[in-house]
N, C-alpha and C positions, 0 to 999 in steps of 0.2 A: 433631533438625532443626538448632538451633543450632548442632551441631557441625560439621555438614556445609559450612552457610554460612560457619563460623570457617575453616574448611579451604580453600575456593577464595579466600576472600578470603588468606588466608597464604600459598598458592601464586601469587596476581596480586603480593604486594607482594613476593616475594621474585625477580621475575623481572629487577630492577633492581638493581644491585648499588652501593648508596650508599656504601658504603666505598671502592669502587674510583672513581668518582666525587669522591669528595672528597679521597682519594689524590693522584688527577690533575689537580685545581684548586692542591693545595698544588705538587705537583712546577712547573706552571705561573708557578706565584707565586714560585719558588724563579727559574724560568727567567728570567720578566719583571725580578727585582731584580737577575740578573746579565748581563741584558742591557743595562739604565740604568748599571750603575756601568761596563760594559765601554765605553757609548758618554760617558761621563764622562771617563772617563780616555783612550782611543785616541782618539775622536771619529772616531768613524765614519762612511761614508758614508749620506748622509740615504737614498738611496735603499734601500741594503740595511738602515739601522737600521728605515726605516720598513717595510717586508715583511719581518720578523720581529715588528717590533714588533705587524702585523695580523693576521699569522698565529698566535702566542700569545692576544690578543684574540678571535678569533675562537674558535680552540676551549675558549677560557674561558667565552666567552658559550652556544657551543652546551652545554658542560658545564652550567652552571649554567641553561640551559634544562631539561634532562632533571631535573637535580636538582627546581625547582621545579614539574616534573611529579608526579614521582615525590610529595613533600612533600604535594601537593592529593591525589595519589591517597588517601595513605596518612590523610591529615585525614576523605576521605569514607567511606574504610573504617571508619574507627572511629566514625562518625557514621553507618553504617551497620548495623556493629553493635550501637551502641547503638540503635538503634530497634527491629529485630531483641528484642534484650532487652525492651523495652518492649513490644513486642507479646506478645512469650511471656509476660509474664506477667498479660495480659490473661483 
């Protein structure tokens, strides 16, 4: 029986791909630092620094929404499991 439940809970946490997530927060962060040095040096129009500057932010913040899903999901998995365990060997 445990292994069953080991099994769907490993198939829900693997449907998220956190490496690729966090892949895409660094490439972001890499974007955002060459975006400040470029409006550093050229001084760019405020208009176009600021919509890129929201547009980076923004899918920074939905990433690291999913991440911090992901994160709680995987906390209650394993606090699921462990219970699970606790019960079996009632």
């Amino acid at each position: 029986m445990i292994e069953n439940i080991e099994k769907i809970f490993a198939e829900k946490a693997n449907s998220v791909d956190v490496t690729a997530i966090d892949k895409r927060l660094d490439e972001l962060r890499e974007e955002m630092e060459r975006l400040v040095k470029l409006n550093a040096k050229a001084n760019l129009d405020a208009d176009i620094y600021g919509e890129e500057y929201a547009r980076i932010t923004g899918e920074m913040d939905e990433l690291k929404a999913m991440r911090a899903v992901f994160t709680q999901a995987e906390f209650n998995r394993k606090d699921s499991l462990s219970r699970v365990r606790e019960i079996e060997k009632i």
